[in-house]
C-alpha positions in Angstrom: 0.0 0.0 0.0 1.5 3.4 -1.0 1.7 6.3 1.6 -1.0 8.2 0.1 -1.8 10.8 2.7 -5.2 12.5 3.3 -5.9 16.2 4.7 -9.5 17.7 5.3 -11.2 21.0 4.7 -13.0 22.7 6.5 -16.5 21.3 5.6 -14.9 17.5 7.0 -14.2 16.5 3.4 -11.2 14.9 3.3 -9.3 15.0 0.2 -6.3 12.8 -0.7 -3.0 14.7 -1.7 -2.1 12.2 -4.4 -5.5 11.7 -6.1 -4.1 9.7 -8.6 -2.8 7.4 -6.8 -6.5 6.0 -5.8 -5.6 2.4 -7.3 -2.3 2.0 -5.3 -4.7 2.7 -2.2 -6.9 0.3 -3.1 -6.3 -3.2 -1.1 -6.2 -6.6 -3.0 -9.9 -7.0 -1.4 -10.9 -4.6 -3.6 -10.3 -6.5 -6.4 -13.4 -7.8 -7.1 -15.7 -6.4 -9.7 -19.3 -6.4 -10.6 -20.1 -9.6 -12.9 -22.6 -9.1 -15.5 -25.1 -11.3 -14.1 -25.7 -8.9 -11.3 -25.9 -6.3 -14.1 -28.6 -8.0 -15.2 -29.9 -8.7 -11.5 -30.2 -5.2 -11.4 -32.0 -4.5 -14.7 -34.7 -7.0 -13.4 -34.5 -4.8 -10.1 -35.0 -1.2 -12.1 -38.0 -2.6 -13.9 -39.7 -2.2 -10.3 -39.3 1.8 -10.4 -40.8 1.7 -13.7 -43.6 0.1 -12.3 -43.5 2.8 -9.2 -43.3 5.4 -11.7 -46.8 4.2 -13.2 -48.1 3.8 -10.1 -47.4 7.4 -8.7 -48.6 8.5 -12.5 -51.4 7.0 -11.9 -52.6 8.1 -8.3 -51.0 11.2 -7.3 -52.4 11.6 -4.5 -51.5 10.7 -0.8 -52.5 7.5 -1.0 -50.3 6.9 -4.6 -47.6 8.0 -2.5 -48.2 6.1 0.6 -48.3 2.8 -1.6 -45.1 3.7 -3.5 -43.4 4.2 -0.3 -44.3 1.0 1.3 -43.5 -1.1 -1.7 -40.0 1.0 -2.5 -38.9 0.2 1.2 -39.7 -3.7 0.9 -37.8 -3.7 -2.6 -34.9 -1.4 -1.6 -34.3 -3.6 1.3 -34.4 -6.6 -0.4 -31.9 -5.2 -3.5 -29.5 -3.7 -0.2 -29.5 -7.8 1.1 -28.3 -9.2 -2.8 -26.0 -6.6 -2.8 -24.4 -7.9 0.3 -24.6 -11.2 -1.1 -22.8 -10.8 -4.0 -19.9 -8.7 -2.3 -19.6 -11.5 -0.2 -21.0 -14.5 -2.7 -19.9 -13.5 -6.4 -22.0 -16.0 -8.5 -19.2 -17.8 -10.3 -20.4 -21.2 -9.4 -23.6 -22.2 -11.3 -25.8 -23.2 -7.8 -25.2 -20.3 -7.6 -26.5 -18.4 -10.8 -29.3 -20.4 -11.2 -30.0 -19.3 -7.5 -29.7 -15.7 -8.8 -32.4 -16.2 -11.6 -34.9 -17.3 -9.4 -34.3 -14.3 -7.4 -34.7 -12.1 -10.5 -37.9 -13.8 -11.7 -39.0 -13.1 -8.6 -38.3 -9.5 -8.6 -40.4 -9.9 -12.0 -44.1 -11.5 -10.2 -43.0 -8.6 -7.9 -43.1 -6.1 -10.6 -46.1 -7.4 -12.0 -48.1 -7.1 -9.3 -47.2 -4.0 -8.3 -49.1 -1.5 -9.6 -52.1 -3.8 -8.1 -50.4 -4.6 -5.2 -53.1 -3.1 -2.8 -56.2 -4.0 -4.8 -55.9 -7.6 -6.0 -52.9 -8.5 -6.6 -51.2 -8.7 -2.9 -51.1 -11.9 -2.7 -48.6 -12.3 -6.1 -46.7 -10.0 -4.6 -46.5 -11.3 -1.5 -45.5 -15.0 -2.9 -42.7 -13.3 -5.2 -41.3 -11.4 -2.2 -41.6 -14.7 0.1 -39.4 -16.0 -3.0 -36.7 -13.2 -2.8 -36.0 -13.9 0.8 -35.7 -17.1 0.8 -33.8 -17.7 -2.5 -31.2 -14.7 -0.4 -31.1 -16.8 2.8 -30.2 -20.0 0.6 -27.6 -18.5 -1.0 -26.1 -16.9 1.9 -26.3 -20.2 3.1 -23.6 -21.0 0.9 -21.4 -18.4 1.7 -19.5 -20.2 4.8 -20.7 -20.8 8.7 -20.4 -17.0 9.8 -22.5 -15.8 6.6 -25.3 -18.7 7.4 -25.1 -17.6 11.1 -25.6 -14.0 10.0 -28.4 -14.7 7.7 -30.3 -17.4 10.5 -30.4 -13.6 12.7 -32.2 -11.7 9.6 -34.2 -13.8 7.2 -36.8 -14.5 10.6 -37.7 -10.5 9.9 -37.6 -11.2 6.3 -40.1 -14.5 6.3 -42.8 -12.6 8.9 -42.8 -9.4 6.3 -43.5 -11.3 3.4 -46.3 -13.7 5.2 -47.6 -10.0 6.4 -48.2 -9.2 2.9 -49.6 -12.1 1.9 -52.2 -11.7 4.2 -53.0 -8.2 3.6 -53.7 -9.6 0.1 -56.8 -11.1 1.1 -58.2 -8.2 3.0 -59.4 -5.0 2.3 -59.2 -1.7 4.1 -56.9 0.3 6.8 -55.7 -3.2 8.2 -54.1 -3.7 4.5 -52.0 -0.9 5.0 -51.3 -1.5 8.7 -50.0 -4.8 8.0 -47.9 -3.2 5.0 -46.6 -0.6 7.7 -45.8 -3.8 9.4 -44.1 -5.5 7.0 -41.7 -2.5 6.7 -41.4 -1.9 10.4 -39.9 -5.4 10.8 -37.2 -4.9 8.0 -36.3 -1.5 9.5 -35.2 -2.8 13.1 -33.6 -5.8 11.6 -30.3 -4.3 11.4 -30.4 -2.7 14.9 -31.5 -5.8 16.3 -28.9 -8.4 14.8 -26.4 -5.7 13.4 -24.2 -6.0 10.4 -20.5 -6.5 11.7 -20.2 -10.3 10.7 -20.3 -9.5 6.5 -16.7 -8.7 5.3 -17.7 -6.0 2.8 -15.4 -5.4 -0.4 -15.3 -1.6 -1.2 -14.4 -1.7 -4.6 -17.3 -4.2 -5.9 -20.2 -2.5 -3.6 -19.1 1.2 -5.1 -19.1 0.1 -8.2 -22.4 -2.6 -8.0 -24.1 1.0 -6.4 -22.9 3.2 -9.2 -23.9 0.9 -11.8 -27.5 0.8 -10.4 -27.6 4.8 -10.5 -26.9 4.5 -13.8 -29.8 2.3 -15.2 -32.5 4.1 -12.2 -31.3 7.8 -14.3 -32.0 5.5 -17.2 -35.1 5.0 -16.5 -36.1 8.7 -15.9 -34.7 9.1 -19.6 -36.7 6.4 -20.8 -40.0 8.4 -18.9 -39.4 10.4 -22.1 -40.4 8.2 -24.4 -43.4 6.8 -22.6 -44.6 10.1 -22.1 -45.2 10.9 -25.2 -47.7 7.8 -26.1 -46.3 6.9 -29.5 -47.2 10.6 -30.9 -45.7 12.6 -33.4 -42.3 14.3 -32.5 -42.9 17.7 -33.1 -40.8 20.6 -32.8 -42.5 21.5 -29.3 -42.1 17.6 -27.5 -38.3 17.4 -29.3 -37.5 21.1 -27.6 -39.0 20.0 -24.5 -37.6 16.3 -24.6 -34.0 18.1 -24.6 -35.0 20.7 -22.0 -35.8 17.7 -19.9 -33.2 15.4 -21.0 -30.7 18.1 -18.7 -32.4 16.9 -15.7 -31.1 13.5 -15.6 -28.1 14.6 -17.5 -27.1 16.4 -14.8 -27.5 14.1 -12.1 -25.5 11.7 -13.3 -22.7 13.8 -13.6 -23.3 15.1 -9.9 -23.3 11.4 -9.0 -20.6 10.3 -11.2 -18.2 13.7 -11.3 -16.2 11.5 -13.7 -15.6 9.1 -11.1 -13.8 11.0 -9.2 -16.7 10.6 -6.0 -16.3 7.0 -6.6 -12.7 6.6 -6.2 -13.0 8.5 -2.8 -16.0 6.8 -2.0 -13.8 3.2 -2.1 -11.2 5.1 -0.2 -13.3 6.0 2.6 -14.8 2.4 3.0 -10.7 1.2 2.9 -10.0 3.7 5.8 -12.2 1.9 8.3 -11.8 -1.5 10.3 -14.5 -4.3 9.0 -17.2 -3.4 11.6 -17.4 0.3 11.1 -17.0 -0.2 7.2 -19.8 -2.7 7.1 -21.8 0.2 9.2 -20.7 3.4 7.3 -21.5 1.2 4.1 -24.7 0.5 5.1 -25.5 4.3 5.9 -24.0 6.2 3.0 -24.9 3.2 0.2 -28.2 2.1 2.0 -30.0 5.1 3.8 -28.8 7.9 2.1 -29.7 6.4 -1.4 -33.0 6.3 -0.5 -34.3 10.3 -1.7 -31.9 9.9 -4.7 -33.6 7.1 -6.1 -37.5 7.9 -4.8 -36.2 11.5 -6.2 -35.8 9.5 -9.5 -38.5 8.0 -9.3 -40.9 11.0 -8.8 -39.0 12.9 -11.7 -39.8 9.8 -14.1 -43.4 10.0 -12.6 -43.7 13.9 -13.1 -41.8 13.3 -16.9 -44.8 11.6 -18.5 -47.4 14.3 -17.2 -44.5 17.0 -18.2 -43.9 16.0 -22.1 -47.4 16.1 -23.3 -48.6 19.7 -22.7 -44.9 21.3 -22.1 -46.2 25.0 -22.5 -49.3 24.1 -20.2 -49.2 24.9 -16.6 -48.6 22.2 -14.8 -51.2 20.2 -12.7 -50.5 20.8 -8.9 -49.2 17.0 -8.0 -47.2 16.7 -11.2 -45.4 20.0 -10.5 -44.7 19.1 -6.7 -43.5 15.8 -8.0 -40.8 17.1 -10.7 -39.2 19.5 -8.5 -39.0 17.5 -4.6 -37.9 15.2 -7.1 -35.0 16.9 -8.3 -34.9 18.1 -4.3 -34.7 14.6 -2.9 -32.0 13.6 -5.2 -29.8 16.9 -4.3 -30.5 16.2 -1.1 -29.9 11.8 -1.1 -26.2 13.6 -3.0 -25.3 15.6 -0.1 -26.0 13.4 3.1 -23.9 10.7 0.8 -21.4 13.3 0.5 -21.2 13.6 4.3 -21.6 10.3 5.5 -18.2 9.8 3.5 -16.8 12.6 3.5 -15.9 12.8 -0.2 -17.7 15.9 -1.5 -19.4 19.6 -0.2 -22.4 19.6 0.9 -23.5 23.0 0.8 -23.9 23.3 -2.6 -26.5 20.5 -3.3 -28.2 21.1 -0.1 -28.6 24.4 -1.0 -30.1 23.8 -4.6 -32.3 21.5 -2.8 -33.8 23.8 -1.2 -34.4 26.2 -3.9 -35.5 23.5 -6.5 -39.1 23.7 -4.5 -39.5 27.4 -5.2 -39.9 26.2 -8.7 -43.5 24.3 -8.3 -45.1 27.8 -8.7 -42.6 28.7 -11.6 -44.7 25.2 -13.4 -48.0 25.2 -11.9 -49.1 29.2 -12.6 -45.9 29.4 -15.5 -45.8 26.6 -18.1 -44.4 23.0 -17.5 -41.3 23.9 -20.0 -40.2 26.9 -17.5 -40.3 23.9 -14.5 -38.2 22.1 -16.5 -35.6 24.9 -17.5 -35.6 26.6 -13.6 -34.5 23.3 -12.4 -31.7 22.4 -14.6 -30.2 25.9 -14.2 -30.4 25.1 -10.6 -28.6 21.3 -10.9 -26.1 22.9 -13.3 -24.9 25.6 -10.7 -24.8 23.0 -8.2 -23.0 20.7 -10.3 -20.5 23.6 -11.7 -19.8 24.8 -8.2 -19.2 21.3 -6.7 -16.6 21.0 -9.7 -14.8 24.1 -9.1 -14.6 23.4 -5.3 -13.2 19.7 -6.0 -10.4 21.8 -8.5 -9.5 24.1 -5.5 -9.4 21.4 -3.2 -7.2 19.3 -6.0 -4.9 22.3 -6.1 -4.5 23.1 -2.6 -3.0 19.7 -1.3 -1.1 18.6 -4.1 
């Protein structure tokens, strides 16, 4: 290991004076890379937030948003768990693949079911997420004593959800949401009750499995494009506006991504700590704080499909709200990652959070195409300023 050094800022960021020497930092435990069959794992997994998307497009109300937040926890949780696996599990042997298929057809009945999920169909969804968590505990079940003791402590919380939503699939009413609630409630305290110190994580894989699942969620924001327009003719007013909007999740990527920069000090902070504080610093910055940025994503691909039609409308109320806490969430989910890790400012997205709200009365009294415009000007800045501040820092500790 080299003798990189590190020195920090005054927001906490801490910066390495030898940036490019990121790969000689790196231990051989980082080694490990992303296999294309989690790749697809995860396109399976994205098709859910198209589904979410619909759903929220469809009932935007508090109710729509109630149901897309109970199903996005039970789904997030259960992509966080086969992300663990895989960092500990890679799925070179075939058990083990076919294993992995399952899961993904599984995460397919899910997706199916979803946009029905809480009138009719909760009892598909409930088998397909009984599936998922039991196809995760049987493979962690290959992954040595200590990783089937670890999983014998979590997949109890995992079973009782998924029965809980079975069951609310053959009732009606409050008590279906109360059992969703739940259902949730139960995957929530399962890391405070059995904790997370016994998985040996590998930085390099689970920034890179993470970054590659950003990739193909902004994806499907972009793709929100084409739905939106329902197969009708591209004229000069849905092309303009396409490409207005197409900044949005242009721009997000890059305040993700920076070039990979973010991700290079992301691995390095993960490598700085001992196994139980990296396991819990993992689970905070790459669990928890990726949360808003992807319901963020999910509201912007929701808000996209009401956007495109009438662009130089004014925007309904709901559809306004959701394009711009979108964009807020996601500046927001950017920030706490940034200072969970300590590899970015924070001030700068926080603050265009904040501001990309005063831009629901720019759409809603204005026209949808001025929404659209107001935010990216307020991403870019963000985005521009971040960059400049990462070339100060850059130049200061060399």
């Amino acid at each position: 290991m080299s003798h990189t050094t590190s020195a920090q800022d005054a927001e906490g960021v801490v910066v390495p004076e030898n940036v490019g020497s990121a790969e000689d930092e790196a231990a051989p435990e980082s080694a490990t890379r992303v296999t294309t069959l989690e790749l697809f794992f995860d396109l399976a997994f994205v098709f859910n937030f198209t589904q979410l998307a619909r759903v929220l497009s469809r009932d935007m109300t508090l109710r729509g948003v109630v149901q897309v937040l109970l199903i996005f926890w039970l789904l997030w949780w259960m992509y966080g768990g086969y992300a663990w696996l895989t960092n500990h599990l890679p799925p070179h042997r075939r058990h083990h693949r076919v294993l992995l298929l399952l899961g993904m057809a599984s995460f397919l009945v899910i997706g199916l079911a979803t946009p029905n999920a809480f009138s009719g169909d909760g009892v598909a969804f409930g088998i397909g997420y009984l599936l998922i968590v039991t196809v995760h505990a049987a493979l962690f079940a290959f992954g040595g004593p200590g990783a089937a003791r670890n999983m014998l402590r979590i997949a109890p919380f995992h079973t009782v959800g998924a029965l809980l939503i079975i069951g609310a699939g053959f009732l009606d009413g409050w008590i279906v949401y109360a059992l969703w609630a739940a259902a949730v409630t139960l995957e929530i305290i399962a890391p405070m009750v059995t904790g997370v110190s016994g998985f040996e994580l590998k930085p390099g894989h689970f920034v890179e499995r993470h970054g590659l699942l950003m990739i193909i969620a902004l994806g499907d924001s972009f793709l929100a494009l084409g739905i939106g327009t329902n197969g009708g003719q591209a004229g000069f007013g849905v092309v303009t506006t396409a490409m207005l909007i197409f900044v949005i999740p242009a721009c997000l990527w890059w305040v993700y991504f920076d070039e990979a920069e973010k991700a290079r000090r992301a691995e390095l902070a993960l490598e700085r700590e001992g196994p139980a504080q990296r396991s819990r610093l993992a689970l905070t910055a790459f669990f928890y704080a990726h949360v808003p940025m992807l319901l963020g994503l999910i509201l912007i691909a929701a808000a996209v499909k009401k956007t495109i039609v009438h662009p130089y409308d004014a925007l309904a109320l709901a559809p306004s709200v959701a394009l711009a806490c979108g964009v807020a969430l996601y500046l927001a989910g950017i920030a706490w990652f940034h200072g969970i890790l300590k590899i970015g400012p924070q001030r700068f997205h926080f603050t265009a959070a904040l501001l990309a709200v005063a831009a629901i009365p720019v759409g809603h009294y204005g026209t949808a195409v001025a929404e659209v415009v107001l935010l990216g000007v307020l991403i870019g800045t963000a985005l521009l300023s971040d960059h400049r501040w990462t070339k100060q820092m850059a130049h200061l500790y060399q």
